[in-house]
MIGU-742479 format. One record per atom (N, C-alpha, C, O): residue number from 1; atom name; x, z, y; residue in one letter. Coordinates in steps of 0.001 Angstrom, whole numbers. Atoms other than C-alpha are relative to their C-alpha. Layout:
BEGIN
<NUM; "CA"; <X; Z; Y>; "a">
...
//
This chain:
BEGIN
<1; "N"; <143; 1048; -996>; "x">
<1; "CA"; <4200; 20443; 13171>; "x">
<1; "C"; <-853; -1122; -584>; "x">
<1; "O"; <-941; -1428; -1773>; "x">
<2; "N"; <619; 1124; 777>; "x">
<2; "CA"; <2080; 17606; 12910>; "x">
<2; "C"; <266; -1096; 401>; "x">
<2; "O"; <265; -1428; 1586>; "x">
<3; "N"; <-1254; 869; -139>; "x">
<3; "CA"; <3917; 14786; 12301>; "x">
<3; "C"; <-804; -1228; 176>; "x">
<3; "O"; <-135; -2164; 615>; "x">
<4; "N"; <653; 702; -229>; "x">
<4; "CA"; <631; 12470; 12387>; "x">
<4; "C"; <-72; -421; 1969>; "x">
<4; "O"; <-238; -1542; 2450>; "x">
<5; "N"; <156; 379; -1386>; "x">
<5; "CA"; <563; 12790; 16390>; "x">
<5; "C"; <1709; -544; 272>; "x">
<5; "O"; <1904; -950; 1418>; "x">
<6; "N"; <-1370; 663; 42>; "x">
<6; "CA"; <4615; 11554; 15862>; "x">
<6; "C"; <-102; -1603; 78>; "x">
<6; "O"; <450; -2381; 857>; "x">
<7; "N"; <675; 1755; 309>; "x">
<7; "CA"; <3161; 8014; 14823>; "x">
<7; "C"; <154; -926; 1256>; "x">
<7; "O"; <-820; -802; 1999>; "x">
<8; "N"; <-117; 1050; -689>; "x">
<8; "CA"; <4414; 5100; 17249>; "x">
<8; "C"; <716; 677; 788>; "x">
<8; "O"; <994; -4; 1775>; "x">
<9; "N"; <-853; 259; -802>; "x">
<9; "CA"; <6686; 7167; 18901>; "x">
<9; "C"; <1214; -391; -108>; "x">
<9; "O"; <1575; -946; -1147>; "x">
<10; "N"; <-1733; 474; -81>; "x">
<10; "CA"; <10330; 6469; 19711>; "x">
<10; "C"; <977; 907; -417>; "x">
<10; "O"; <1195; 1948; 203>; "x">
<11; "N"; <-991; -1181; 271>; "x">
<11; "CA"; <12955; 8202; 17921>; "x">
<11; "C"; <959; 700; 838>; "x">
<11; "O"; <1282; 1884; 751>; "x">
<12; "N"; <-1144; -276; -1354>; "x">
<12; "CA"; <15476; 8295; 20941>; "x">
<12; "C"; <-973; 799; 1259>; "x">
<12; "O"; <-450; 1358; 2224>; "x">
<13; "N"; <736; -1219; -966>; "x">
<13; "CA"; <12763; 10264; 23014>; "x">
<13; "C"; <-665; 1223; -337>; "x">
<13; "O"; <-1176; 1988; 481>; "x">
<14; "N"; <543; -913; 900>; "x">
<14; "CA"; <11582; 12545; 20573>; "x">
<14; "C"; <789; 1052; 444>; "x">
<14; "O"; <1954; 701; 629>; "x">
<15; "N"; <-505; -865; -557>; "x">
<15; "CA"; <12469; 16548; 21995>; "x">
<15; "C"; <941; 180; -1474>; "x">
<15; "O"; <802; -326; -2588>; "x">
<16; "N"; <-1005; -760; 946>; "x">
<16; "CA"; <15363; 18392; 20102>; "x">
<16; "C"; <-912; 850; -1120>; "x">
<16; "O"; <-516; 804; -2284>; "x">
<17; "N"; <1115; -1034; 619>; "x">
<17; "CA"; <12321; 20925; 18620>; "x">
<17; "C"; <-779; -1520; -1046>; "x">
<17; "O"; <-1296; -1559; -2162>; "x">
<18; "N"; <1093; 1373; 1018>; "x">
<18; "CA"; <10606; 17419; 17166>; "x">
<18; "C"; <1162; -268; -1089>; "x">
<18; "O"; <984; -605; -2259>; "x">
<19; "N"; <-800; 686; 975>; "x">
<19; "CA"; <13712; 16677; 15710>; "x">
<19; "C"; <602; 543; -1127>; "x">
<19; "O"; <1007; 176; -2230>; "x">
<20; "N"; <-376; -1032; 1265>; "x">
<20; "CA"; <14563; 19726; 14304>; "x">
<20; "C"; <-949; 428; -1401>; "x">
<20; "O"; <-783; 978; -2490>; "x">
<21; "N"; <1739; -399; 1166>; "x">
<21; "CA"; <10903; 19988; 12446>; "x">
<21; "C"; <214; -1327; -685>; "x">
<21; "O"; <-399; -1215; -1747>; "x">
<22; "N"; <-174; 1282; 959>; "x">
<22; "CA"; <11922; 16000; 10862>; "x">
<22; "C"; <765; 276; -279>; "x">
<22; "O"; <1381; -662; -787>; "x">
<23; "N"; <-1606; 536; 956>; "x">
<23; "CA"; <15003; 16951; 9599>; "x">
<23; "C"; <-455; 190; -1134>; "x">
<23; "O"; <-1163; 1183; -1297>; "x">
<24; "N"; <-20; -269; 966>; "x">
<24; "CA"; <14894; 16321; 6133>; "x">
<24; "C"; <-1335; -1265; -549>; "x">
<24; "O"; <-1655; -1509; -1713>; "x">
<25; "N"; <1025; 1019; 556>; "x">
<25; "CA"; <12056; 13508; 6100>; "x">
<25; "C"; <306; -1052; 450>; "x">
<25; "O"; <1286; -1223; 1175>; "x">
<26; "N"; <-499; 1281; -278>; "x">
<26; "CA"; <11962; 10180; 6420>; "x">
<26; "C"; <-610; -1041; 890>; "x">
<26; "O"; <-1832; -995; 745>; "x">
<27; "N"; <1139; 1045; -1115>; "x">
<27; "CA"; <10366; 7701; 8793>; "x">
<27; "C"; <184; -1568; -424>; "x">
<27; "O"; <1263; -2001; -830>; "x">
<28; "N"; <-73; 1490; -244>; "x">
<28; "CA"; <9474; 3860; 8752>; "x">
<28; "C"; <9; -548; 1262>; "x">
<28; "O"; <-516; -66; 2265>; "x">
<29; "N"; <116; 546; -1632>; "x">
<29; "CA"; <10236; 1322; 11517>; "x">
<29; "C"; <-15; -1694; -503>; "x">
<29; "O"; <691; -2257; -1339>; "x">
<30; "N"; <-85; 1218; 468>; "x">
<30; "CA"; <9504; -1981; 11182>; "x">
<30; "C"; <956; -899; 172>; "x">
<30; "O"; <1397; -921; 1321>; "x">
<31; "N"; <-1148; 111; 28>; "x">
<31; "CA"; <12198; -3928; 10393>; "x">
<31; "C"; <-148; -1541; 1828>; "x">
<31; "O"; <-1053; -2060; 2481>; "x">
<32; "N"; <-509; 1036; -1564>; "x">
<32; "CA"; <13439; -6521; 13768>; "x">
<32; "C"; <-59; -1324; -243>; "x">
<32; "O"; <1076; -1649; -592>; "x">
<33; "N"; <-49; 1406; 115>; "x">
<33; "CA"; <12686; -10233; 13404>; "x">
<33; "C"; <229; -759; 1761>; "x">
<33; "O"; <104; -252; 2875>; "x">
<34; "N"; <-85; 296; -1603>; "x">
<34; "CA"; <13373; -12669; 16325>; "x">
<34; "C"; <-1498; -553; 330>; "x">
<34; "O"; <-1808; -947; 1454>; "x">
<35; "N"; <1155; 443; -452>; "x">
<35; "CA"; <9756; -13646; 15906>; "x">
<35; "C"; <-1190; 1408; 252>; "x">
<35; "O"; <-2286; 1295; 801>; "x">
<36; "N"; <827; -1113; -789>; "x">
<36; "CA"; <8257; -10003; 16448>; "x">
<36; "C"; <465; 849; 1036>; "x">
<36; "O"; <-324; 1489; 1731>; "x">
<37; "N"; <-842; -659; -1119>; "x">
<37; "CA"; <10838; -8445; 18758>; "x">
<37; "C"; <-519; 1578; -432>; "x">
<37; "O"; <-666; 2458; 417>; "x">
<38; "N"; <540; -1821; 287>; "x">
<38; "CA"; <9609; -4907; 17058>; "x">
<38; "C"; <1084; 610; 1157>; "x">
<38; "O"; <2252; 485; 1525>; "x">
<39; "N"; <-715; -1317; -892>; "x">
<39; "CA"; <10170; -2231; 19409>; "x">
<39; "C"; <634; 1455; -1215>; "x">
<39; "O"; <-356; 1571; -1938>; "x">
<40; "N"; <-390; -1059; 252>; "x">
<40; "CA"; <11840; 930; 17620>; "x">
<40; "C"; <-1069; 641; 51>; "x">
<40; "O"; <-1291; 1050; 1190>; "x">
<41; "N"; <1196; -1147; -113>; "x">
<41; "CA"; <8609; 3056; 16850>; "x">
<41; "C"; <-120; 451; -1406>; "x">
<41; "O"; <34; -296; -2372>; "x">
<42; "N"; <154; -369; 1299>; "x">
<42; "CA"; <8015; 5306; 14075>; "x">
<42; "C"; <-1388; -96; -610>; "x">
<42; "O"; <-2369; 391; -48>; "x">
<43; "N"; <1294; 656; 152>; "x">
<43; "CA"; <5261; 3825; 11985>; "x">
<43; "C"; <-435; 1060; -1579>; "x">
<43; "O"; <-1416; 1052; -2324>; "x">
<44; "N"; <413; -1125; 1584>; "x">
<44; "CA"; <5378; 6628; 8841>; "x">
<44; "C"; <832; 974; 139>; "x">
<44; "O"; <1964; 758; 573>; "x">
<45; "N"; <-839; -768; 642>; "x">
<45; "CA"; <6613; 9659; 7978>; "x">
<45; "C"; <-268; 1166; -887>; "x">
<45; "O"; <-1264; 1888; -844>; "x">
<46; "N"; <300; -486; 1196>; "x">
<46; "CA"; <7220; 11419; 4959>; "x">
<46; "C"; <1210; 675; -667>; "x">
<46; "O"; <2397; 445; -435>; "x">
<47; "N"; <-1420; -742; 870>; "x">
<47; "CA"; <9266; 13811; 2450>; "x">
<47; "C"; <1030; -1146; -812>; "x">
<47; "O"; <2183; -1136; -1244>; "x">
<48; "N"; <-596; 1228; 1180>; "x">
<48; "CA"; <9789; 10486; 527>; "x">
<48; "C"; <235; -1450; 688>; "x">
<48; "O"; <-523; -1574; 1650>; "x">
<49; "N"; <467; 934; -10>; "x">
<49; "CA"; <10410; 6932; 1011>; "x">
<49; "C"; <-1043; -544; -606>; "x">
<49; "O"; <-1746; -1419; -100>; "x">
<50; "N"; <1455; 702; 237>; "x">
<50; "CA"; <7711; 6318; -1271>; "x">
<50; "C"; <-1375; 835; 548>; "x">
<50; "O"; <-2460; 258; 473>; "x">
<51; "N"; <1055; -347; -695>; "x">
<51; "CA"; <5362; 8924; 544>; "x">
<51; "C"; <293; -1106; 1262>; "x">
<51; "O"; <-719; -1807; 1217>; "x">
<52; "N"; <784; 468; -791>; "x">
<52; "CA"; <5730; 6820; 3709>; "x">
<52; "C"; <-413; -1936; -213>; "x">
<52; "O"; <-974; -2744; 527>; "x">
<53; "N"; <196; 1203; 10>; "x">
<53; "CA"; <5783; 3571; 2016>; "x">
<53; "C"; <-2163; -93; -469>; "x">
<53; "O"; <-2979; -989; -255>; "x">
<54; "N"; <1508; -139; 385>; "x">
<54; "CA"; <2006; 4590; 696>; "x">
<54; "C"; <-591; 447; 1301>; "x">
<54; "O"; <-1786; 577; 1037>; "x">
<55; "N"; <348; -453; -489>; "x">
<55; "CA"; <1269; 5837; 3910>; "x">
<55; "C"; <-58; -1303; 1029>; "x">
<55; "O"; <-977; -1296; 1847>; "x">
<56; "N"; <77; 1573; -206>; "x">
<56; "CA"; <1719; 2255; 5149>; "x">
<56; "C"; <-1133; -723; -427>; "x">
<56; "O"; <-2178; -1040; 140>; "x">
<57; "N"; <1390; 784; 743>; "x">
<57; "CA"; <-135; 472; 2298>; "x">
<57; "C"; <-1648; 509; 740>; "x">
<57; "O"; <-2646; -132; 1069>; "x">
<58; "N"; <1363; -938; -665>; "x">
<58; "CA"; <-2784; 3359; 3736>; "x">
<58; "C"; <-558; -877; 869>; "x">
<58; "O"; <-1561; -1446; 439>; "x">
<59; "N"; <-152; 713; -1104>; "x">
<59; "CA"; <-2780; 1449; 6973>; "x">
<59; "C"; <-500; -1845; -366>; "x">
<59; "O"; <-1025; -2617; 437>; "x">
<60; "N"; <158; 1630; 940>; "x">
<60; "CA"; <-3243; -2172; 4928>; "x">
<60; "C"; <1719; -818; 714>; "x">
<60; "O"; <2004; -2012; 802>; "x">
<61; "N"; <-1506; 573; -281>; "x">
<61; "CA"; <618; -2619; 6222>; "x">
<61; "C"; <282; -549; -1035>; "x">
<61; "O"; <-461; -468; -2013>; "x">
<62; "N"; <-1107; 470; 1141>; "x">
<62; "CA"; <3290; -4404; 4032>; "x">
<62; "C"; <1038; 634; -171>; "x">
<62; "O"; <1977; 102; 421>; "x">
<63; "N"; <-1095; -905; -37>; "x">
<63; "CA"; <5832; -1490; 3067>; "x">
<63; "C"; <1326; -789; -283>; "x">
<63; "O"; <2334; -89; -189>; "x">
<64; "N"; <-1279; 415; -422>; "x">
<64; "CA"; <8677; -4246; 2820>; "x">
<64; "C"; <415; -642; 1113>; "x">
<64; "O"; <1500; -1224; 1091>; "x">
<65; "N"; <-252; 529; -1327>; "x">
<65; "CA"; <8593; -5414; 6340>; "x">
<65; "C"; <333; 1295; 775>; "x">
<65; "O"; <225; 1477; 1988>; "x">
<66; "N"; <-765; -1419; -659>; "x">
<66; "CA"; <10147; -1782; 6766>; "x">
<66; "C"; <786; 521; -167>; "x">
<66; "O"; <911; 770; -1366>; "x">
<67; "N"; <-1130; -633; 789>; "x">
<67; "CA"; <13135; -72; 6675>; "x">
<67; "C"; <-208; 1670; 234>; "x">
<67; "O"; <-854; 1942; 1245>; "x">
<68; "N"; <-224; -1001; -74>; "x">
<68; "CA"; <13558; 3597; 6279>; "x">
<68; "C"; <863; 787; 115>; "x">
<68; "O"; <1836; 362; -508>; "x">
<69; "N"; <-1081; -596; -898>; "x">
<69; "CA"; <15705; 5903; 7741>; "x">
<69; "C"; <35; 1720; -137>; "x">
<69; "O"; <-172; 2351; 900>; "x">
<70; "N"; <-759; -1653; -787>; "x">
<70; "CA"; <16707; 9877; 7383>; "x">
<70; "C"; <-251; 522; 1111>; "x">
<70; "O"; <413; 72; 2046>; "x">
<71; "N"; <-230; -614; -1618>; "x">
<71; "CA"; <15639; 12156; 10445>; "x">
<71; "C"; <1084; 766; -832>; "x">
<71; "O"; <997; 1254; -1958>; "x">
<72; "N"; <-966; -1006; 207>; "x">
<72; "CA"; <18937; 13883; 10458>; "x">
<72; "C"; <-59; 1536; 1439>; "x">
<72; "O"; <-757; 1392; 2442>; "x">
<73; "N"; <28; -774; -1045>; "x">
<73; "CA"; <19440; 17098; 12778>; "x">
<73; "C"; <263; -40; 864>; "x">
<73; "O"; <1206; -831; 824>; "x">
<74; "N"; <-131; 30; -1463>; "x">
<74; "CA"; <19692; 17380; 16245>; "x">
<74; "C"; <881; 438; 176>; "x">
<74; "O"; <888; 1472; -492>; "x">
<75; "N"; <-1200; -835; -465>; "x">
<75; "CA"; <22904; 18530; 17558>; "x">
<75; "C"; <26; 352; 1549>; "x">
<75; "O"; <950; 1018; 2015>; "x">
//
């Protein structure tokens, strides 16, 4: 799967088949301030936290204005 066309979407709409191909990696979301109102979008993902924290920097992001998160399996 290619997890590059995954990029900005929403984890809570993502199919059961998307979710079953992330289990086991990790995604970034930017973390929630009351001055950006971040929406829930997945902005990296990777085998590692530090693959998607470089995959950020990639981007000229700031990999601590993110938290990371486990896709776990779909049930």
């Amino acid at each position: 799967m290619d997890f590059a066309s995954l990029i900005g979407s929403s984890p809570e709409q993502l199919s059961i088949a998307q979710r079953r191909a992330l289990t086991g990696q990790w995604g970034a979301y930017l973390l929630y301030t009351p001055q950006n109102l971040a929406l829930r979008q997945i902005e990296a993902i990777g085998p590692t936290v530090a693959d998607c924290a470089a995959q950020l920097r990639q981007r000229g992001l700031n990999p601590t204005e993110y938290e990371y998160l486990p896709f776990t399996p779909a049930y």
